[in-house]
C-alpha positions as CSV (number, residue, x, y, z in Angstrom):
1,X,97.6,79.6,105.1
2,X,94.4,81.2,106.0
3,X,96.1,85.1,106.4
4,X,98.2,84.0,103.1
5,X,95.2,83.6,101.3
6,X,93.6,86.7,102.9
7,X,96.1,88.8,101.9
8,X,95.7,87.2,98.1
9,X,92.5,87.4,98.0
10,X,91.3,91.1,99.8
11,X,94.8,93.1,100.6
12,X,97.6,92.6,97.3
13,X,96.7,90.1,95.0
14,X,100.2,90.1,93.4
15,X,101.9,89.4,97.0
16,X,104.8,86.8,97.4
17,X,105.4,85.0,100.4
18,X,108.8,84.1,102.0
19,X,109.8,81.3,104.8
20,X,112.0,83.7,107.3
21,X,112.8,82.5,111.2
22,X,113.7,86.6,111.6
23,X,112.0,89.7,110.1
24,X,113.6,91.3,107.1
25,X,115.4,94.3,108.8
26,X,115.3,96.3,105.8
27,X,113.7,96.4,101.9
28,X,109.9,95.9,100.8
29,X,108.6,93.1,102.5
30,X,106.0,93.8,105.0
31,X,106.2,90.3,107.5
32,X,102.9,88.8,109.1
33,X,102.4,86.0,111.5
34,X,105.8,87.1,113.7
35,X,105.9,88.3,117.3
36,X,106.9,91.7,116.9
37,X,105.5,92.9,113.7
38,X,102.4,94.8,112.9
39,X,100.0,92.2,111.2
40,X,100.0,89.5,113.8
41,X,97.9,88.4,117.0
42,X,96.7,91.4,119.1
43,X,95.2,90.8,122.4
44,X,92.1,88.0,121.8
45,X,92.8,88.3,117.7
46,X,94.7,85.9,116.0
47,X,96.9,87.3,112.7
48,X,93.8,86.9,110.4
49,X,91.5,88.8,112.3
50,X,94.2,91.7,112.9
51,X,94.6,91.8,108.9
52,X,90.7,91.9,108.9
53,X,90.2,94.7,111.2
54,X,92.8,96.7,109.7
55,X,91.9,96.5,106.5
56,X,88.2,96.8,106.9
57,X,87.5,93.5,105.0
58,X,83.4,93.1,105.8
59,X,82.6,90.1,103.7
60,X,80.4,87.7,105.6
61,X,82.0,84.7,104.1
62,X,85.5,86.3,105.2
63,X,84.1,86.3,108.7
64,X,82.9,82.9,108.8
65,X,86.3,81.9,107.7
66,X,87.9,84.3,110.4
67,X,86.0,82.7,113.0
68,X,87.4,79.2,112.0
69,X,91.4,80.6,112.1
70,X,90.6,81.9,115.3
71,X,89.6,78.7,116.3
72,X,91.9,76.8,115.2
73,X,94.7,79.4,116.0
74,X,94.1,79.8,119.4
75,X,92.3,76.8,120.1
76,X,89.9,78.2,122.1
77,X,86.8,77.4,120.2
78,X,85.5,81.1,120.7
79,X,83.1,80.7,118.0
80,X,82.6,77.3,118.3
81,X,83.1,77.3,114.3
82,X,81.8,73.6,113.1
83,X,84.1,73.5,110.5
84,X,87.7,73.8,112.4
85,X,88.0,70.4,113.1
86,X,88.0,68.9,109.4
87,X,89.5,72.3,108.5
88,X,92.2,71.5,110.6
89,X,92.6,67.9,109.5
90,X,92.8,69.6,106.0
91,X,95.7,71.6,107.0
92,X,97.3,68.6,109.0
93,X,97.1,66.7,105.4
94,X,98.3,69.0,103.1
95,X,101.3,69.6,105.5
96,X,102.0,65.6,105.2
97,X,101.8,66.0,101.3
98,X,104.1,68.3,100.7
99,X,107.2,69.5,102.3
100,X,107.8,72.6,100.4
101,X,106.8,75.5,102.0
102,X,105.5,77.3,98.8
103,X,103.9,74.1,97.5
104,X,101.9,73.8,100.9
105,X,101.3,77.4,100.8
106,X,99.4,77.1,97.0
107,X,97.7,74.5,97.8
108,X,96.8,76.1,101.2
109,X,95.7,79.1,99.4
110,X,93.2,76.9,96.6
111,X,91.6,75.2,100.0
112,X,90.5,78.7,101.5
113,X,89.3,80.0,98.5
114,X,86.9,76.6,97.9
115,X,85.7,77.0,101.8
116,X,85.5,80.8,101.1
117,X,83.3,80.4,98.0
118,X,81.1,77.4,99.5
119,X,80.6,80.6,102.1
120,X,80.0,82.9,99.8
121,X,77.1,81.1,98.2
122,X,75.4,79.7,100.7
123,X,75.4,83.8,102.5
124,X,73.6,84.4,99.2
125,X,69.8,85.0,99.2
126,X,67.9,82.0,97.6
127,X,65.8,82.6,94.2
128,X,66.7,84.0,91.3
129,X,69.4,85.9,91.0
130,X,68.7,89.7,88.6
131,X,70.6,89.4,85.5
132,X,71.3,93.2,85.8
133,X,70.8,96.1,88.4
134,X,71.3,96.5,92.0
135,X,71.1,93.4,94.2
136,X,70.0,94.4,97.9
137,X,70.9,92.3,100.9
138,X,68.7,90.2,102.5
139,X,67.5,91.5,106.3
140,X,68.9,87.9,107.7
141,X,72.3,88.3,105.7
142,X,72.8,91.8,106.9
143,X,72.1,91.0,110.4
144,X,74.7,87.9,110.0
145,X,77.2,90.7,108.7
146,X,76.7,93.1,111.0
147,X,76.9,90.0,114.0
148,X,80.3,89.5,112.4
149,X,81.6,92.8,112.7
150,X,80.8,93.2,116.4
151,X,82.3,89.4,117.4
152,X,85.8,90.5,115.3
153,X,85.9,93.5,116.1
154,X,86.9,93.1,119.3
């Protein structure tokens, strides 16, 4: 869900998603999440932080959210990420409300954006906010970002 919703969101927002036990061995689609293929775990990265690195996404509300995957990917709390556990109990209950895979996968999708913009605002510097002009980021939020990068990057 979470790498779905990456992919959405930051790589090709007009992507489609299929339910495959094997790779496609031939036409467009570009699989993810499947031993063997490009855009899944590599070494201590789980799928969503391989499609972060290779892409270059440097949001710090993507980050917070990648930290979480991990988490709950490998369960191995690297980043001790709060939210996992009732992130994770999200996921467990929209897999108990629906059974079909795209239907999970939407609504899958709508729950990662919410958490992403809940991150997105509360990385944003308090005050007013300019009405026009350049907005520069704050000293603690770039420090945040750039503690991000190094942690993901591997």
């Amino acid at each position: 869900m979470g790498s779905a919703w990456l992919i959405k969101r930051f790589i090709d927002p007009e992507a489609r998603f299929g339910f495959v036990d094997q790779p496609p061995s031939s036409g467009t689609a570009i699989p993810f999440d499947m031993f063997g293929v490009e855009f899944t775990h590599r070494g201590e990265w789980c799928t969503f932080e391989t499609l972060v690195r290779t892409f270059a996404i440097t949001d710090a509300a993507v980050c917070r959210l990648a930290g979480i995957v991990h988490d709950l990917d490998l369960k191995d709390a690297r980043f001790g990420a709060p939210e996992a556990a009732a992130v994770g109990a999200m996921v467990e209950g929209l897999q108990v409300l629906y059974a079909d895979d795209h239907a999970l996968l939407e609504q899958g999708i709508t729950m990662f954006e919410a958490l992403y913009r809940s991150f997105e605002r509360a990385a944003r510097p308090a005050g007013p906010r300019p009405v026009a002009g350049r907005q520069r980021k704050s000293s603690t939020r770039a420090t945040r970002q750039n503690q991000c990068n190094q942690q993901h990057a591997g």
